[in-house]
C-alpha positions as CSV (number, residue, x, y, z in Angstrom):
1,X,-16.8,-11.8,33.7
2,X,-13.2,-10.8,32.3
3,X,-11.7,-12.8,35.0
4,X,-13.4,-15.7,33.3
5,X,-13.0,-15.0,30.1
6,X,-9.6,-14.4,30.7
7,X,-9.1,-18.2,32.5
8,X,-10.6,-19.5,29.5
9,X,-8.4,-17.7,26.6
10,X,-5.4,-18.2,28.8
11,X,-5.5,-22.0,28.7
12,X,-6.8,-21.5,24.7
13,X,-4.0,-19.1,23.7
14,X,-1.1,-21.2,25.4
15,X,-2.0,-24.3,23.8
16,X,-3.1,-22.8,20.3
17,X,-0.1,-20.0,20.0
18,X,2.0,-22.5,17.7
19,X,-1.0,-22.9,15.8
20,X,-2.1,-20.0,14.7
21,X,1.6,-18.3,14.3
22,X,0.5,-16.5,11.2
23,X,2.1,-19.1,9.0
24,X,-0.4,-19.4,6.1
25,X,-2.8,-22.1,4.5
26,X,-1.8,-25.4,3.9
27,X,-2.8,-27.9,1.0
28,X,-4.3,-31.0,1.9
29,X,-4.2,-34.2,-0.1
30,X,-6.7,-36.3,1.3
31,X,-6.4,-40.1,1.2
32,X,-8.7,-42.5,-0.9
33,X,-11.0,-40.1,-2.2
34,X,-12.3,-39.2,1.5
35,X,-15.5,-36.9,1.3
36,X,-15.9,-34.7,4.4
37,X,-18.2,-32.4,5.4
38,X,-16.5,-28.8,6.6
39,X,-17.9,-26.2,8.6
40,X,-17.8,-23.0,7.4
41,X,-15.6,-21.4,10.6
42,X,-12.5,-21.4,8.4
43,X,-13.3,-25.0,6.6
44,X,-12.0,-25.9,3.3
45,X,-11.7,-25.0,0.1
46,X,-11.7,-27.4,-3.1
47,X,-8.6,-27.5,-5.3
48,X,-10.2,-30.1,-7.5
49,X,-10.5,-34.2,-6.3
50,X,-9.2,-35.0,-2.9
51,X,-7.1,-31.5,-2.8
52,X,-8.0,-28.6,-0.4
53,X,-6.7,-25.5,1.2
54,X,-7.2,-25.4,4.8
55,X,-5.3,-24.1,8.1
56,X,-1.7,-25.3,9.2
57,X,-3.7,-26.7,12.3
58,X,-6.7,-28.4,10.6
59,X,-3.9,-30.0,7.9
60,X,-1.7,-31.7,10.8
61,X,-4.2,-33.2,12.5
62,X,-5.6,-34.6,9.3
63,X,-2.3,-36.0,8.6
64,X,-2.8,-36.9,12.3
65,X,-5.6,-38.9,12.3
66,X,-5.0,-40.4,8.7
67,X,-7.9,-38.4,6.6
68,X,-4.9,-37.0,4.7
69,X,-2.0,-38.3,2.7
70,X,0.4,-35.6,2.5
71,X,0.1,-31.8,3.6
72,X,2.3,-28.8,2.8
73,X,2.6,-25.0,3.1
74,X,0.6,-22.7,0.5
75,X,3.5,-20.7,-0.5
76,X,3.1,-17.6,-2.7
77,X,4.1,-17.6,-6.5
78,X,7.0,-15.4,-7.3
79,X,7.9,-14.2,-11.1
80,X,11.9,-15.9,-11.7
81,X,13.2,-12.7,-12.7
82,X,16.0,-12.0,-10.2
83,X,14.1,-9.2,-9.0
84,X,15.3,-9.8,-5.1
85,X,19.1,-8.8,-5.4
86,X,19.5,-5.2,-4.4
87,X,20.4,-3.5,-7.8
88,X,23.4,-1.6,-8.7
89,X,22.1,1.8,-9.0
90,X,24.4,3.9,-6.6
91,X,21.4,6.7,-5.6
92,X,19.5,3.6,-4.8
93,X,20.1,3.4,-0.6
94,X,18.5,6.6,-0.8
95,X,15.0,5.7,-2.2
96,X,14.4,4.4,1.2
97,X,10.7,3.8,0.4
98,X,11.6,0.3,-1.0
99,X,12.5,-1.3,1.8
100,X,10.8,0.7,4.7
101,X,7.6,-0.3,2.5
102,X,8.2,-3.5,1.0
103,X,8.1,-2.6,-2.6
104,X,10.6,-5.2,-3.7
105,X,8.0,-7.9,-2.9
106,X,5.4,-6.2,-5.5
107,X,8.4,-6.3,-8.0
108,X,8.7,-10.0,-7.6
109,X,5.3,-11.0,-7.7
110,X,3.6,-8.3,-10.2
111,X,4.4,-7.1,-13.8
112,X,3.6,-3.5,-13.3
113,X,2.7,-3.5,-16.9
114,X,0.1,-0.6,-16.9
115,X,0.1,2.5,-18.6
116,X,0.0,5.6,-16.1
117,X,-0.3,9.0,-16.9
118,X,2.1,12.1,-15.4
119,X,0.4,15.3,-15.5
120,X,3.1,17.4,-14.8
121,X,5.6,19.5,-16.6
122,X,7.3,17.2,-18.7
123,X,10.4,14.8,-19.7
124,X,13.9,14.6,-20.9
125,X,13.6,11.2,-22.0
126,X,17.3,11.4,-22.9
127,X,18.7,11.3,-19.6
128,X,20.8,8.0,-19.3
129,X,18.2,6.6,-16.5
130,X,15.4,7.3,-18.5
131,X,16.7,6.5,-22.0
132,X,15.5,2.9,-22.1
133,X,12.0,3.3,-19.8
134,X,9.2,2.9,-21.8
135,X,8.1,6.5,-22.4
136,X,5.6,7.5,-25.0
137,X,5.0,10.8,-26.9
138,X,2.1,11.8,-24.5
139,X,1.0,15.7,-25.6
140,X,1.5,19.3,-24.3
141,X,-1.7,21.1,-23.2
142,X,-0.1,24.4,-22.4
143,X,1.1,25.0,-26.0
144,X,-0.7,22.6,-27.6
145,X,1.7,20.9,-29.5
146,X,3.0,17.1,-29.0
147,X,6.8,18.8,-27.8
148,X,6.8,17.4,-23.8
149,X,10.3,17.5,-23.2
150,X,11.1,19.4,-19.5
151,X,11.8,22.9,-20.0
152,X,11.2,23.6,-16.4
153,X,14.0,25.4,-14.8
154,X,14.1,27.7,-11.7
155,X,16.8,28.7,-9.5
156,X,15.9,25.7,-6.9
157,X,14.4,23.2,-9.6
158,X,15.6,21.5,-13.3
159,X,12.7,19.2,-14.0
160,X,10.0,18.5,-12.0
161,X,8.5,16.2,-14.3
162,X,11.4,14.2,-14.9
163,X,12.2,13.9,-11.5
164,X,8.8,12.7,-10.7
165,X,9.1,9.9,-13.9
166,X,12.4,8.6,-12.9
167,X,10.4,7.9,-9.7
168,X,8.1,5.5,-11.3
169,X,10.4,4.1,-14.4
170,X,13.9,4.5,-13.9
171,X,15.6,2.0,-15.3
172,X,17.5,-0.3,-12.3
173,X,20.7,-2.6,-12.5
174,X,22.2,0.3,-15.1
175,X,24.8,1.1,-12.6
176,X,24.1,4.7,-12.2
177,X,21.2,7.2,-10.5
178,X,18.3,5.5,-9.2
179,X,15.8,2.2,-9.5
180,X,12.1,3.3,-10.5
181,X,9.5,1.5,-8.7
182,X,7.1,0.2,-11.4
183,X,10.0,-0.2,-14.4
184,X,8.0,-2.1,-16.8
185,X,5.1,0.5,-16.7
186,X,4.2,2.5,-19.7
187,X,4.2,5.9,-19.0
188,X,2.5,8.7,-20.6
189,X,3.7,12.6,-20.0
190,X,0.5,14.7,-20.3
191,X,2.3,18.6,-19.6
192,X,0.2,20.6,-17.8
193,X,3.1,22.9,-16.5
194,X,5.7,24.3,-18.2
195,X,8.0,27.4,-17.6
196,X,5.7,29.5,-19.0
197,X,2.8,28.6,-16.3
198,X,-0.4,26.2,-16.5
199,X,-4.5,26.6,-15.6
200,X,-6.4,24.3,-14.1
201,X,-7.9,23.7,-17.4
202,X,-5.1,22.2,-18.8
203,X,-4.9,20.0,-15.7
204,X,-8.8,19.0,-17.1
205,X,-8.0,18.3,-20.5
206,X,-5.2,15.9,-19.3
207,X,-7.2,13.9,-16.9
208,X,-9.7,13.7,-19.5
209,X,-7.2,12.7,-22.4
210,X,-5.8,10.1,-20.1
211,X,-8.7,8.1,-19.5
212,X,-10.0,9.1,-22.9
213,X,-7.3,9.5,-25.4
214,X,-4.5,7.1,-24.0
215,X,-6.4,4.3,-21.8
216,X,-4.0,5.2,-18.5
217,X,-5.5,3.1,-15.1
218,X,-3.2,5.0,-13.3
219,X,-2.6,8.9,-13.2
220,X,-0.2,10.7,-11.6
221,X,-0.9,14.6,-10.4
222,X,2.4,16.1,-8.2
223,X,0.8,19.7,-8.8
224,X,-1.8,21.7,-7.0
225,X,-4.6,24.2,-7.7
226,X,-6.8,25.7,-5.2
227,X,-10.6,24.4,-5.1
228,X,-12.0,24.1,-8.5
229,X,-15.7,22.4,-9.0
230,X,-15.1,21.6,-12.7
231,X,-11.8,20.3,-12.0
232,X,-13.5,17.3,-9.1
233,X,-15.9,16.8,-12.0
234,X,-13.2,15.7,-14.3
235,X,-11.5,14.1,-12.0
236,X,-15.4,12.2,-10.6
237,X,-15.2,11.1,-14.1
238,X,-12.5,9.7,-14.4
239,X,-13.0,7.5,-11.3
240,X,-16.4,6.2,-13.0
241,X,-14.1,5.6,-16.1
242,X,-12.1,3.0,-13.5
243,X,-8.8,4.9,-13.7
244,X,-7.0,6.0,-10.2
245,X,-5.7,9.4,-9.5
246,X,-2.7,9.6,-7.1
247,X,-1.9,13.4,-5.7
248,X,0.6,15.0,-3.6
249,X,-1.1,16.4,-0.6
250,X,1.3,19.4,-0.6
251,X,4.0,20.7,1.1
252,X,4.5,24.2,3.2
253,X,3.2,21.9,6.2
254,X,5.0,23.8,8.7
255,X,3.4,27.4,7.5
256,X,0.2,28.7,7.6
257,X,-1.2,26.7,5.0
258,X,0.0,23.8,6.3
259,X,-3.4,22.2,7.3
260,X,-5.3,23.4,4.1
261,X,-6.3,21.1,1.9
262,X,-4.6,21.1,-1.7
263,X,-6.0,20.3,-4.8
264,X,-6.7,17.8,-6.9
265,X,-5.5,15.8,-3.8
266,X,-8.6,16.9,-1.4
267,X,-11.2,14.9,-3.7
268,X,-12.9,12.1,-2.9
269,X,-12.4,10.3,-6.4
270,X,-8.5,10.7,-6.0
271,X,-6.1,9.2,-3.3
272,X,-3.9,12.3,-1.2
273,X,-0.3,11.3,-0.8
274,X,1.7,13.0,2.1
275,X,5.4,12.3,3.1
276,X,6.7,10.0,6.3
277,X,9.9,10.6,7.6
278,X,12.2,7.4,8.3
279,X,11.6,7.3,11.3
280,X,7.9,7.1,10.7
281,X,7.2,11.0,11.7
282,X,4.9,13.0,9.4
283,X,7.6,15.2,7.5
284,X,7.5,18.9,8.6
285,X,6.7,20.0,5.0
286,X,4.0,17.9,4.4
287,X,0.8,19.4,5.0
288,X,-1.3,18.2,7.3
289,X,-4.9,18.0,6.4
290,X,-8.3,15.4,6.8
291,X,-7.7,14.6,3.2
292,X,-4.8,12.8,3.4
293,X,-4.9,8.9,3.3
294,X,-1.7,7.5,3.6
295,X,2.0,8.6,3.7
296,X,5.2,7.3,1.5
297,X,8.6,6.8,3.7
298,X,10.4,9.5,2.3
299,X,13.9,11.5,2.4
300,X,16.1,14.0,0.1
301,X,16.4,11.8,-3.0
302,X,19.3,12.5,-6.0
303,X,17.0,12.6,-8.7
304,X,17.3,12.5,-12.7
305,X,16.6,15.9,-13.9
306,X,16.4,17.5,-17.5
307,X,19.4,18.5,-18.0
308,X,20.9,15.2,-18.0
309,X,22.0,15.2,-14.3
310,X,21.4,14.7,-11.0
311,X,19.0,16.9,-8.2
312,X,17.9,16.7,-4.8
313,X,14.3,16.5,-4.6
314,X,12.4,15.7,-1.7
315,X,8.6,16.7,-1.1
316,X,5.5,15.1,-1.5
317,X,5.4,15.5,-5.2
318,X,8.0,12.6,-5.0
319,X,6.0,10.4,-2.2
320,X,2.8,10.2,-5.2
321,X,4.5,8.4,-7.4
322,X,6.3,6.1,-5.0
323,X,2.2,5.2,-4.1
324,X,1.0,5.6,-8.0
325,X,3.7,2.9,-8.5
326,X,2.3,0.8,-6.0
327,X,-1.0,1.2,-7.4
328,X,0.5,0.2,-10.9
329,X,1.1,-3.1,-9.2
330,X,-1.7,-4.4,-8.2
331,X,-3.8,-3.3,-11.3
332,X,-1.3,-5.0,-13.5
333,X,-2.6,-8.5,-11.4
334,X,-6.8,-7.1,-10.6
335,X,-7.2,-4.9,-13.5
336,X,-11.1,-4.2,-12.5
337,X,-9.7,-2.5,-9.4
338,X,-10.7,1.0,-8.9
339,X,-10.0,3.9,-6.8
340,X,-12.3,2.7,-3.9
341,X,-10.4,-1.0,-4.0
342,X,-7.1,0.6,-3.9
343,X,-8.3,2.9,-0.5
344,X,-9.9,-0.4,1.2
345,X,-6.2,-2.2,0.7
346,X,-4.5,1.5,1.9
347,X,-7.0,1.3,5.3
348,X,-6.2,-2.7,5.8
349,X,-2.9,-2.7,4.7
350,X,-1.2,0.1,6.6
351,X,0.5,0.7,9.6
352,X,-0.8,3.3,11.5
353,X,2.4,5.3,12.9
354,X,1.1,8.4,14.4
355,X,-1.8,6.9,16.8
356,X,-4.9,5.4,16.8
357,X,-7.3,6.3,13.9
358,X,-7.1,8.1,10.3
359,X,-5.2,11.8,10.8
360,X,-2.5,13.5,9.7
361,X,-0.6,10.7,8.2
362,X,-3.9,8.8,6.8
363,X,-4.1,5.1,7.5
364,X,-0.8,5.0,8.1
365,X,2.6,3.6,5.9
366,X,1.3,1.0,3.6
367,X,3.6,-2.0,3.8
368,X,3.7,-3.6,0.3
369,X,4.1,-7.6,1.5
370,X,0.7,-7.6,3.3
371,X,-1.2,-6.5,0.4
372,X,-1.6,-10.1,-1.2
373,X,-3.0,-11.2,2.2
374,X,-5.8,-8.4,2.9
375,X,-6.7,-8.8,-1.2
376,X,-7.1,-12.9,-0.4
377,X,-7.6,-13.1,3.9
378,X,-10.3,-15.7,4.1
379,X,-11.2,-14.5,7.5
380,X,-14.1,-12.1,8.6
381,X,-11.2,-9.6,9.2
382,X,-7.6,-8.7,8.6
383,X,-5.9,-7.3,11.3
384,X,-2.8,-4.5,9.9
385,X,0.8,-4.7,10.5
386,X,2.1,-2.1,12.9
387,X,4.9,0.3,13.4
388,X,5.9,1.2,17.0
389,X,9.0,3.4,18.3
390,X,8.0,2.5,21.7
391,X,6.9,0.2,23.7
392,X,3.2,1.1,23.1
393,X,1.8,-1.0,19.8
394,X,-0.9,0.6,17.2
395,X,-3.1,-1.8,15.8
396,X,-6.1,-2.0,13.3
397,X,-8.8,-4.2,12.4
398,X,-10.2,-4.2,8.9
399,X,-13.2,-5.5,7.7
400,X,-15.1,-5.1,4.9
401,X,-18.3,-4.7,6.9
402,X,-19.6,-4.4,10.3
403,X,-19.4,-7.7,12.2
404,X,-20.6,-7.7,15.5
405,X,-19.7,-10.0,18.7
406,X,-15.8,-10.2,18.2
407,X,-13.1,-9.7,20.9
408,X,-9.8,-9.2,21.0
409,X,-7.7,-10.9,22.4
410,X,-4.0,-8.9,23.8
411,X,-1.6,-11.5,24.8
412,X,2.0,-10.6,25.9
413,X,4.5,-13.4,25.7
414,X,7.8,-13.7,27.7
415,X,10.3,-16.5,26.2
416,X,7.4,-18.3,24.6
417,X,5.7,-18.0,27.9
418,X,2.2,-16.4,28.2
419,X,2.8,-13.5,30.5
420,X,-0.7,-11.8,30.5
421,X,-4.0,-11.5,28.6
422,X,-6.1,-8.5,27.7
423,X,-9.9,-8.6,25.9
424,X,-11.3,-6.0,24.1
425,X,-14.6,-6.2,22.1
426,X,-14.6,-4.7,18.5
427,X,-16.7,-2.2,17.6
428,X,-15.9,-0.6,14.0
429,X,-16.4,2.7,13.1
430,X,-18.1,3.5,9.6
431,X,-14.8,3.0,7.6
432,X,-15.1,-0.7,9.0
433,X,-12.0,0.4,11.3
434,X,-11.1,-0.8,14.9
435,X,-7.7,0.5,16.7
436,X,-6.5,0.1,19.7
437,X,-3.5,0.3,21.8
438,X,-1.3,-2.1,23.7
439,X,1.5,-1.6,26.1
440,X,4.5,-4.0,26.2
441,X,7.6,-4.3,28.3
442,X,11.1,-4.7,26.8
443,X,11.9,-7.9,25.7
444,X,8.1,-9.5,25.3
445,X,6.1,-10.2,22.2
446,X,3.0,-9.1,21.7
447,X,0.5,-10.9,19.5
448,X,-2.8,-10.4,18.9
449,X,-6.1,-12.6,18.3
450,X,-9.4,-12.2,17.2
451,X,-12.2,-14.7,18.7
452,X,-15.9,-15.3,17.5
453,X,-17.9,-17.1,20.8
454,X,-16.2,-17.5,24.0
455,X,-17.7,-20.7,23.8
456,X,-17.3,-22.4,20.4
457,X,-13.4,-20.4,20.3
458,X,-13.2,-19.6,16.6
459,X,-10.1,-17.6,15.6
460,X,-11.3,-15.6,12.4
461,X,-7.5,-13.8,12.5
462,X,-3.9,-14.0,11.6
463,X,-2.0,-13.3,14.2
464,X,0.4,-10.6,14.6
């Protein structure tokens, strides 16, 4: 049976490779007001009269056959704002998140014009990268009193809370520190940690005041507790409320506590943050737990701090806001997205970089210019990028529910050349997950297809 199926995809894949070369959609103007009938394996979809979206494939022979007057690529909208230059900020080549993870694209195409929350120990909203971010008063819920500047100061850190804002909203193109990820974001300090300590309780009444108090969508927590019931229930609640809690996993990942869970982090209501290395390696401080769902490309960072300076920081309390950032993003463009939609774009979206499957590292690095795609595929499933530092290639299948009778289809390619062929049927586990593995030699492409029917030959795929 492989033998044959393999005959049969062989002669499919080397005439179809150029079609399905993970190009995009293509608009259709059809000719003379022409009414077809589509089948629903990838058919059409109605712009309005005599204008449809379709596949590069089905548009050319169209224009082929003369059903259609002119085709053209379905090319994605980008805001005209300059956003692609590299800016000036001299700390910036160290924020190596941006580019390892795309974020530049989300910059482009998003406003990021959502108010998040920072539950953490404060701000010195003086600093020159911070002067002109869009900061509000926010409140103090260790001393009860609306003073949130930083006092934090130990013999290793100055500012924990600033460092972690200039994350999100330092201001770029200023010509000094660093470039925040979500700029335009309104951000909101809630201090829940000062010099003087915090409780879990005032980690509570600042979850609860963000949602309640100052409408935030997005919170970010880059502190841990140890397991507190009443402190899941606030954050359960907030969840309900629609808002999205990002958390550092924790570091001390190469002691003892390395594989416990921290907390708020652990939750199912929040998302757990944990650090990659550039070279896509779990960081040796990170901790390693079940909890963790995805990891932020990550090194020593010189970081804004309050006393009008610069720090190193590195740690995952710096990875969550790189991801609350992120999640700023896309809320700005699908407001009505909650936690649960912002996981289902980290488990299609990411490339797995430590093996096959959820572990240490969660799904895996999310890469920032495929997140339009899984929010909009039109196909029964969306296959993930993938990292690989060797010749052997991670990849996942999403889907956003089991679907039965597909195969995979492994093809390696020498100089355009179809060199050999692989099938694999898909069997999703009860995150709607496939992995596998492929191996490669030096030199070839790999690329990857997902068929419905040996028969009938549907692709239901990009192609990677």
């Amino acid at each position: 049976m492989l033998k044959k199926i393999t005959a049969v995809f062989a002669a499919v894949l080397a005439m179809s490779c150029a079609v399905y070369a993970g190009e995009g959609d293509y608009i259709v103007k059809t000719k003379d007001g022409l009414v077809r009938a589509f089948s629903a394996d990838g058919g059409m979809e109605a712009l309005g009269d005599d204008m449809y979206v379709t596949t590069k494939s089905r548009a050319e022979k169209m224009l082929e056959n003369g059903t259609a007057e002119a085709i053209e690529p379905d090319m994605p909208v980008y805001i005209c704002d300059g956003g692609s230059e590299t800016p000036n900020d001299p700390y910036y080549s160290s924020q190596v998140y941006m580019d390892k993870m795309k974020i530049p694209v989300l910059q482009q195409r998003y406003s990021g014009n959502v108010r998040i929350a920072v539950i953490d120990t404060g701000v010195n909203r003086e600093h020159p990268d911070l002067v002109n971010a869009n900061i509000e008063k926010g409140y103090n819920f260790v001393d009860e009193n609306d003073d949130t500047a930083d006092t934090m100061t130990t013999s290793t850190l100055n500012g924990h809370g600033t460092k972690v804002i200039s994350v999100l909203a330092a201001q770029p193109n200023n010509g000094i520190g660093v470039a925040g990820v979500v700029p335009n974001a309104v951000i909101v300090p809630l201090v829940a940690l000062t010099g003087s300590g915090g409780y879990t309780s005032d980690v509570i009444q600042a979850i609860n005041a963000a949602v309640d108090d100052y409408d935030c969508k997005v919170i970010n927590i880059s502190l841990g507790v140890t397991y507190s019931k009443l402190l899941k229930v606030a954050c359960d609640n907030a969840a309900e409320k629609g808002a999205v809690i990002i958390c550092a996993a924790g570091n001390d990942g190469s002691t003892s506590k390395g594989t416990e869970i921290s907390y708020p982090a652990g939750y199912s209501s929040t998302i757990s943050v944990g650090s990659v290395l550039p070279n896509y390696t779990i960081a040796s401080y990170s901790r390693r737990s079940e909890a963790i769902d995805t990891g932020v490309v990550l090194t020593s960072m010189y970081l804004p701090n309050n006393k009008g300076g610069y720090d190193y920081g590195a740690g995952t309390s710096y990875a969550a806001p790189v991801m609350s950032g992120i999640a700023a993003f896309i809320i700005s463009e699908y407001p009505k997205f909650n936690v649960e939609s912002i996981r289902d774009i980290i488990k299609g979206a990411s490339a797995d970089i430590t093996g096959s499957g959820k572990d240490f590292a969660g799904y895996g690095v999310l890469m920032c210019d495929e997140i339009d795609h899984i929010i909009h595929y039109k196909h029964k499933i969306f296959l993930s990028p993938y990292i690989s530092g060797s010749q052997m290639v991670c990849l996942k299948a999403f889907a956003k529910s089991n679907i039965e009778g597909l195969t995979l289809i492994k093809a390696a390619y020498s100089g355009g050349m179809l060199k050999s062929l692989e099938t694999e049927p898909i069997v999703f586990d009860d995150e709607n997950l496939f992995y596998t593995t492929a191996g490669c030699e030096e030199g070839d492409e790999m690329k990857f297809f997902v068929w419905d029917g040996l028969d009938t030959q549907r692709n239901y795929s990009d192609v990677r």
